[in-house]
DSSP file (Angstrom, degrees, kcal/mol; ACC not computed):
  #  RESIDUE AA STRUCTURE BP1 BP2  ACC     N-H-->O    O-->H-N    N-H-->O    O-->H-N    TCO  KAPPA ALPHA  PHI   PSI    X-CA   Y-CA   Z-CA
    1    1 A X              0   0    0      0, 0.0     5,-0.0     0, 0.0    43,-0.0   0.000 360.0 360.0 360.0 143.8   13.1   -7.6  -16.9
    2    2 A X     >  -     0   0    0      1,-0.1     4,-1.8     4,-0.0     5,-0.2  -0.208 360.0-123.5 -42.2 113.2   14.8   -9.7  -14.2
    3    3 A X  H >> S+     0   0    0      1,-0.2     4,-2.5     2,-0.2     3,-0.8   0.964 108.3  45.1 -29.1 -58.2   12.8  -12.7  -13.1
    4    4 A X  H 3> S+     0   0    0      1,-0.2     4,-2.0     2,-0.2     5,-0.4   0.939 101.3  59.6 -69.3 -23.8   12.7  -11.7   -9.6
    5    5 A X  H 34 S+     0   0    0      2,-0.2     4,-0.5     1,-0.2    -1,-0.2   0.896 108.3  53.0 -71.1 -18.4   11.9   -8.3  -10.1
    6    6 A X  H XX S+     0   0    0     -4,-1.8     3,-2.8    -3,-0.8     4,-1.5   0.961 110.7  51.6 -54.0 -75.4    8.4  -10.1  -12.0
    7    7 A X  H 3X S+     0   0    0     -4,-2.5     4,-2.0     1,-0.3     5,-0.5   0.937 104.1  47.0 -69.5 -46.6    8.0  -11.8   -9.1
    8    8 A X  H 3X S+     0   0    0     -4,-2.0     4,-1.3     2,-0.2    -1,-0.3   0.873 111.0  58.0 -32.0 -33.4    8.1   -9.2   -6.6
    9    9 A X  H X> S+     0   0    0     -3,-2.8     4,-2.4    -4,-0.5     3,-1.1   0.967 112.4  39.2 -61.0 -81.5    5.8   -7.3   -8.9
   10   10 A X  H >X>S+     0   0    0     -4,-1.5     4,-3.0     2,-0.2     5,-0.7   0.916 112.5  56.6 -53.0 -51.9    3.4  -10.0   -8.7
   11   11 A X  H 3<5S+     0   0    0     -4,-2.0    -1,-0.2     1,-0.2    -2,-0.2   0.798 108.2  50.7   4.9 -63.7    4.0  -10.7   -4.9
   12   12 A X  H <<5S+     0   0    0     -4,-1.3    -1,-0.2    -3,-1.1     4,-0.2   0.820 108.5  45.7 -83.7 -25.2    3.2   -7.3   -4.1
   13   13 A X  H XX5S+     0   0    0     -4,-2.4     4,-2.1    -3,-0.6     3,-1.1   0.826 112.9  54.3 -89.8 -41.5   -0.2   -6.9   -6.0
   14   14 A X  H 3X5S+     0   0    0     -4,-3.0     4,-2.1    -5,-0.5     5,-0.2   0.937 109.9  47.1 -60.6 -39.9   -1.3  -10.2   -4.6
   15   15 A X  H 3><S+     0   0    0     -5,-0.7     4,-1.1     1,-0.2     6,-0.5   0.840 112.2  46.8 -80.0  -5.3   -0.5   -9.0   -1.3
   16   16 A X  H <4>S+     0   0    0     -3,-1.1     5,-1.6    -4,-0.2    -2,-0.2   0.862 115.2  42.7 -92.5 -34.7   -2.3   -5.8   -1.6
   17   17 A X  H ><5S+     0   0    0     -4,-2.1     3,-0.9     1,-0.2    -3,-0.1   0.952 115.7  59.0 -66.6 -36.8   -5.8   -7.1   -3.3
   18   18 A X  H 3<5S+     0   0    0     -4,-2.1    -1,-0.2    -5,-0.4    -2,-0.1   0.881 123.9  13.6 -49.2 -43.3   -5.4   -9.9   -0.6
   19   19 A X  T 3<5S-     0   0    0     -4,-1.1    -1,-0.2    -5,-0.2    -2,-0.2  -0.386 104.8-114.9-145.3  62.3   -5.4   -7.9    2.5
   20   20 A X  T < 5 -     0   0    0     -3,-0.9     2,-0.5     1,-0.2    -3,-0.2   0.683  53.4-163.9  18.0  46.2   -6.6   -4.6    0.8
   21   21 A X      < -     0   0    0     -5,-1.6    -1,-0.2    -6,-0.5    42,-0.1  -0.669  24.5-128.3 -91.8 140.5   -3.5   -3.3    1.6
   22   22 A X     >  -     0   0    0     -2,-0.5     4,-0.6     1,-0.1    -1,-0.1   0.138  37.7-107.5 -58.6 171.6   -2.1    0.5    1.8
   23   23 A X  H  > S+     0   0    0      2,-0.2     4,-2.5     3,-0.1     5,-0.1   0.893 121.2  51.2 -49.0 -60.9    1.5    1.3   -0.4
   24   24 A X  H  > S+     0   0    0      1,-0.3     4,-0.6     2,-0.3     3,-0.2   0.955 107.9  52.0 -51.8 -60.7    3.4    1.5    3.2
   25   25 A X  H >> S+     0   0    0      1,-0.3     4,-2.0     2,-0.2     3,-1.3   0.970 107.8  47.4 -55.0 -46.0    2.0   -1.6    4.3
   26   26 A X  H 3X S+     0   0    0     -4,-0.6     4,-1.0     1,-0.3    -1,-0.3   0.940 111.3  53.4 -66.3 -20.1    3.0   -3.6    1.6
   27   27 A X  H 3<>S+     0   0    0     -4,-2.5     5,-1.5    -3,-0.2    -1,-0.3   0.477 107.8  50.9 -75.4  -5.8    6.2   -2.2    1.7
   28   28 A X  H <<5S+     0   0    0     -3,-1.3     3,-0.4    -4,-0.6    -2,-0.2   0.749 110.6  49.6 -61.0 -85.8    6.5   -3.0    5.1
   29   29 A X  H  <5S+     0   0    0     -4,-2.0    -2,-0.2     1,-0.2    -3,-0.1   0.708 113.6  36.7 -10.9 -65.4    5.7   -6.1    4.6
   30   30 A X  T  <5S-     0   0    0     -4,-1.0    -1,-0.2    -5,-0.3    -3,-0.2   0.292 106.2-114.8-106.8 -27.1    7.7   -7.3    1.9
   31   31 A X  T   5S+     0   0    0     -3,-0.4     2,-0.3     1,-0.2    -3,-0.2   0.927  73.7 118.1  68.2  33.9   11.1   -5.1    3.1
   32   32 A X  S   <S-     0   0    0     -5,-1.5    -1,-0.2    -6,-0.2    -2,-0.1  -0.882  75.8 -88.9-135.9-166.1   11.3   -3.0    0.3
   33   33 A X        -     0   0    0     -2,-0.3     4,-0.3     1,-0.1    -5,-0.0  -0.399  38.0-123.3 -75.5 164.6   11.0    1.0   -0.3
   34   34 A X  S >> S+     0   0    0      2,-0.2     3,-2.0     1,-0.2     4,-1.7   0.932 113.2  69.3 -58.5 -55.2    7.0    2.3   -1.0
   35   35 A X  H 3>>S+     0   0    0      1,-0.3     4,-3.6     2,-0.2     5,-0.8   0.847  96.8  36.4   4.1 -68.8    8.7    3.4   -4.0
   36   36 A X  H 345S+     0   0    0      1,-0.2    -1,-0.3     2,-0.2     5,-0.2   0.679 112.7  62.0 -93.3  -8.7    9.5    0.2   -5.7
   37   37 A X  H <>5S+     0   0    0     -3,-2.0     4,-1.8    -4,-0.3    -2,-0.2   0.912 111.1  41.8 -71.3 -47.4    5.9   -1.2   -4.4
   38   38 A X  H  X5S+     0   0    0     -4,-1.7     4,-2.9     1,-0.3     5,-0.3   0.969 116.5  49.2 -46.1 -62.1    4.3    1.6   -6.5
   39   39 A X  H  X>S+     0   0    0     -4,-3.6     5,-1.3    -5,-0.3     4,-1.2   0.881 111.9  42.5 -57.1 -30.9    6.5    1.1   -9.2
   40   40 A X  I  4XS+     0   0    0     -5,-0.8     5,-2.5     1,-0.2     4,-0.3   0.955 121.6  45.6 -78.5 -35.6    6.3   -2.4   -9.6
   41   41 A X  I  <5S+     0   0    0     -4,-1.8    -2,-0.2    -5,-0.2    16,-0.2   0.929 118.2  40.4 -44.9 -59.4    2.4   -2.2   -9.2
   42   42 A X  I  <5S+     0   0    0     -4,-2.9    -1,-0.2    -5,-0.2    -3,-0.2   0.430 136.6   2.5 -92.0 -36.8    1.9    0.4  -11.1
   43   43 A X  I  <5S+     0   0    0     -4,-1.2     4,-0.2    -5,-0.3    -3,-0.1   0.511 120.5  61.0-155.6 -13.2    4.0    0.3  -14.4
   44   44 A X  I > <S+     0   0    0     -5,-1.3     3,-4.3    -4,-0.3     2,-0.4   0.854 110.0  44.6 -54.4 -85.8    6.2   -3.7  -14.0
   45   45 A X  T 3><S+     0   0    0     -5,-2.5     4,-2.4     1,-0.3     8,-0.5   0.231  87.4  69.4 -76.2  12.5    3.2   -5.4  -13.9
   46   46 A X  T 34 S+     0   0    0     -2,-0.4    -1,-0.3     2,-0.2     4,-0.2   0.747 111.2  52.0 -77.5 -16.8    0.9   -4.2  -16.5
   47   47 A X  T <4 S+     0   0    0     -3,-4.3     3,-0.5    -4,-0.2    -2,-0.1   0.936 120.2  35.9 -32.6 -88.3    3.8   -6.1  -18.7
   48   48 A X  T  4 S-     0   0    0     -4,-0.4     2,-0.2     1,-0.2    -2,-0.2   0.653 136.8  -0.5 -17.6 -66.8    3.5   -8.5  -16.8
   49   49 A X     X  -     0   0    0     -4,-2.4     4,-2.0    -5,-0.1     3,-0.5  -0.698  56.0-172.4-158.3  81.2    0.4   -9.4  -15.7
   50   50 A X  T  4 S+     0   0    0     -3,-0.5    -4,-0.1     1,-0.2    -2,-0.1   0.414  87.5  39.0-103.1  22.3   -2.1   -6.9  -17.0
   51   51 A X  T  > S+     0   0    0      3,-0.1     4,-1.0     2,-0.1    -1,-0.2   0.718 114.7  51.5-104.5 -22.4   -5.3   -8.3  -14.9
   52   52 A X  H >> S+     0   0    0     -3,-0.5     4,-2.7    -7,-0.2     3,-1.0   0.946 118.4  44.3 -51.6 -85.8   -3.2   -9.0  -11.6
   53   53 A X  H 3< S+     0   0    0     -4,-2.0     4,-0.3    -8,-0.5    -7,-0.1   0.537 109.4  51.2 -37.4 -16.0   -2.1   -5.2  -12.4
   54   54 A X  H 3> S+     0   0    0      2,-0.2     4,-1.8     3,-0.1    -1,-0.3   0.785 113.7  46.3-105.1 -35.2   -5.7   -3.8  -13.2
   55   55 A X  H <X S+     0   0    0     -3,-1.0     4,-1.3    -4,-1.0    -2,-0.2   0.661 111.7  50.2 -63.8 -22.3   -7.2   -5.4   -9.5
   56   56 A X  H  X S+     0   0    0     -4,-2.7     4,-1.1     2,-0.2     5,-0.3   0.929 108.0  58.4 -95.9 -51.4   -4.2   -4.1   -7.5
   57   57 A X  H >> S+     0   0    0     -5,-0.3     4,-1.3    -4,-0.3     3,-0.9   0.926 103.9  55.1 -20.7 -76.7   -5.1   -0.6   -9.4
   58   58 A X  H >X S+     0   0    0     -4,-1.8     4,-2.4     1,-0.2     3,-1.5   0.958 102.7  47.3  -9.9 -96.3   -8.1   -0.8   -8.0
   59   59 A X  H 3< S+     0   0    0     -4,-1.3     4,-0.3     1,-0.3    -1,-0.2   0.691 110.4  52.5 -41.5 -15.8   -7.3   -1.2   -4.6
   60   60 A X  H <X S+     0   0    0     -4,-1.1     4,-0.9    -3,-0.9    -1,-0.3   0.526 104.0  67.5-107.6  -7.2   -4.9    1.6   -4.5
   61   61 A X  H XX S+     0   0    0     -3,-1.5     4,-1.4    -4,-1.3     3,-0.9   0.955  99.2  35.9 -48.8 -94.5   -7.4    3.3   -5.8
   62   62 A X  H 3X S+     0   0    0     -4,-2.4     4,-0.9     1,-0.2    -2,-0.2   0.544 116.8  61.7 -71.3  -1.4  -10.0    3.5   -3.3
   63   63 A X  H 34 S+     0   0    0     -5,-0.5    -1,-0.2    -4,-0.3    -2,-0.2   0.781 102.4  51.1 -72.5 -28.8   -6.8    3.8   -0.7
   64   64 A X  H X< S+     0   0    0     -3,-0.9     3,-0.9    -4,-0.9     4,-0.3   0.859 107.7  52.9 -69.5 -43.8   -5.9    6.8   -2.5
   65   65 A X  H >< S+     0   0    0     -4,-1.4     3,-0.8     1,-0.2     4,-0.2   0.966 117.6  37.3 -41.7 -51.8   -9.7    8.0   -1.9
   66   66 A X  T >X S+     0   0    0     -4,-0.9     4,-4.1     1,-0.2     3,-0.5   0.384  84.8  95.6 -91.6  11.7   -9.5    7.5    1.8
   67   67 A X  H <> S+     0   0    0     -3,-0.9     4,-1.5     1,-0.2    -1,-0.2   0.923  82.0  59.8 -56.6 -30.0   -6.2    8.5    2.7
   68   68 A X  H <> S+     0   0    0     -3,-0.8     4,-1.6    -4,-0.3    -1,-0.2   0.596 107.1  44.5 -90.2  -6.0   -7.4   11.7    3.6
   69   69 A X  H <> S+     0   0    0     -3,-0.5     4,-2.0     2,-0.2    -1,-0.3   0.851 104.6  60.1 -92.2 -59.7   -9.8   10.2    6.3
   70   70 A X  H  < S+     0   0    0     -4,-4.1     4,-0.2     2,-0.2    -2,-0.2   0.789 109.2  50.6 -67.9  -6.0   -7.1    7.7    7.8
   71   71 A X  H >X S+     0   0    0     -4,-1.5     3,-1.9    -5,-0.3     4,-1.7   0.978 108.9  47.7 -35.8 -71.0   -5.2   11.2    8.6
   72   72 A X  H 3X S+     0   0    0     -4,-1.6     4,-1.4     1,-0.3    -2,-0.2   0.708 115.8  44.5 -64.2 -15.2   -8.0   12.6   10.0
   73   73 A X  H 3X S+     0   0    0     -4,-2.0     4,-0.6     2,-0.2    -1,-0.3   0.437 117.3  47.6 -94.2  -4.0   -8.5    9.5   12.1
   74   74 A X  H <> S+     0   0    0     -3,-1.9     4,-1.3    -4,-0.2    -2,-0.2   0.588 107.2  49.8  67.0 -92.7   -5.2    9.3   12.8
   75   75 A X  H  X S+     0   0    0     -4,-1.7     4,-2.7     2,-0.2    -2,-0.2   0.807 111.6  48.1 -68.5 -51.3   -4.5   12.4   13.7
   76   76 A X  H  X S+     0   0    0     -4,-1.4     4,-1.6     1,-0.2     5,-0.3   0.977 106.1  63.1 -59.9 -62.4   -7.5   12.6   16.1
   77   77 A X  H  X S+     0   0    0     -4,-0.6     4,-2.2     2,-0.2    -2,-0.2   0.807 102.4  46.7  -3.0 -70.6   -6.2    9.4   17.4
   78   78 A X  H  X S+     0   0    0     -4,-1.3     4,-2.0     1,-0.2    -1,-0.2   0.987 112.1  49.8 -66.9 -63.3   -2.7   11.0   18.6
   79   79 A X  H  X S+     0   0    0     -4,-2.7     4,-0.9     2,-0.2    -2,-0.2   0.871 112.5  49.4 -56.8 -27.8   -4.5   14.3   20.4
   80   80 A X  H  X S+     0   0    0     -4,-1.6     4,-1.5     2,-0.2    -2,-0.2   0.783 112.6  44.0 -63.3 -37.0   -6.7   11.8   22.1
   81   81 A X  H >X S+     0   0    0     -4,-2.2     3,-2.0    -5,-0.3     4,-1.0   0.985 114.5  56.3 -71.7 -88.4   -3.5    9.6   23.2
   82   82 A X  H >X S+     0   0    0     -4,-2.0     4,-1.9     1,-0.3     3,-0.7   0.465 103.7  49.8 -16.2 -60.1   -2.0   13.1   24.1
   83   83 A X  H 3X S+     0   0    0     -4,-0.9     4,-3.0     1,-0.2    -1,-0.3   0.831 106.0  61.1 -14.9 -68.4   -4.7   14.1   26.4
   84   84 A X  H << S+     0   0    0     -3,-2.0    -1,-0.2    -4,-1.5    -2,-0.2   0.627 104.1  40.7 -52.9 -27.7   -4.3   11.2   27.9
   85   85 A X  H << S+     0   0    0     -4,-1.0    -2,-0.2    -3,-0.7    -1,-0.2   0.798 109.8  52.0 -92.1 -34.7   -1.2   11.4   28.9
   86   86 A X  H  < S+     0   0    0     -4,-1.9    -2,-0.2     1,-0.2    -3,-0.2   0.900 108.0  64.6 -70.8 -28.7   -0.8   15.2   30.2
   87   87 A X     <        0   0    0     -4,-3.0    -1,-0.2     1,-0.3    -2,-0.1   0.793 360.0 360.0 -65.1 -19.9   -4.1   14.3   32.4
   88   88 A X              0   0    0     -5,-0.2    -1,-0.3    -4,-0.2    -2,-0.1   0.456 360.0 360.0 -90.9 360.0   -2.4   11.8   34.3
């Protein structure tokens, strides 16, 4: 595998266990697709680095539990916004 594409790997799992960050965000972040943060996360870096790789697991973990609550929160969020704006 490509140095940099290691380091990116690692990069990106430091930056998610650091600031318990979502797929999107780190991809955001970092300027690349959620794609290639998953992938590198996910299936690079247990090559790599397979305790880095098992902590960032983790964390995507219990973001994958709670996506379905920052929808709903979200979501609520946007009809509230909405409200707010036809009242006016």
């Amino acid at each position: 595998m490509k140095e940099y594409i290691e380091e990116r790997a690692v990069e990106a799992a430091r930056y998610i266990i650091e600031q318990n960050a979502t797929v999107r965000q780190t991809a955001k972040e970092l300027g690349i697709s959620k794609s290639t943060v998953h992938k590198d996360v996910t299936e690079r870096l247990r090559s790599i680095n397979p305790t880095l790789a098992a902590k960032a697991r983790k964390v995507l973990d219990v973001n994958k539990s709670e996506r379905h609550i920052r929808g709903g929160l979200a979501t609520k969020e946007k009809y509230l916004h909405e409200k707010e704006v036809h009242a006016r």
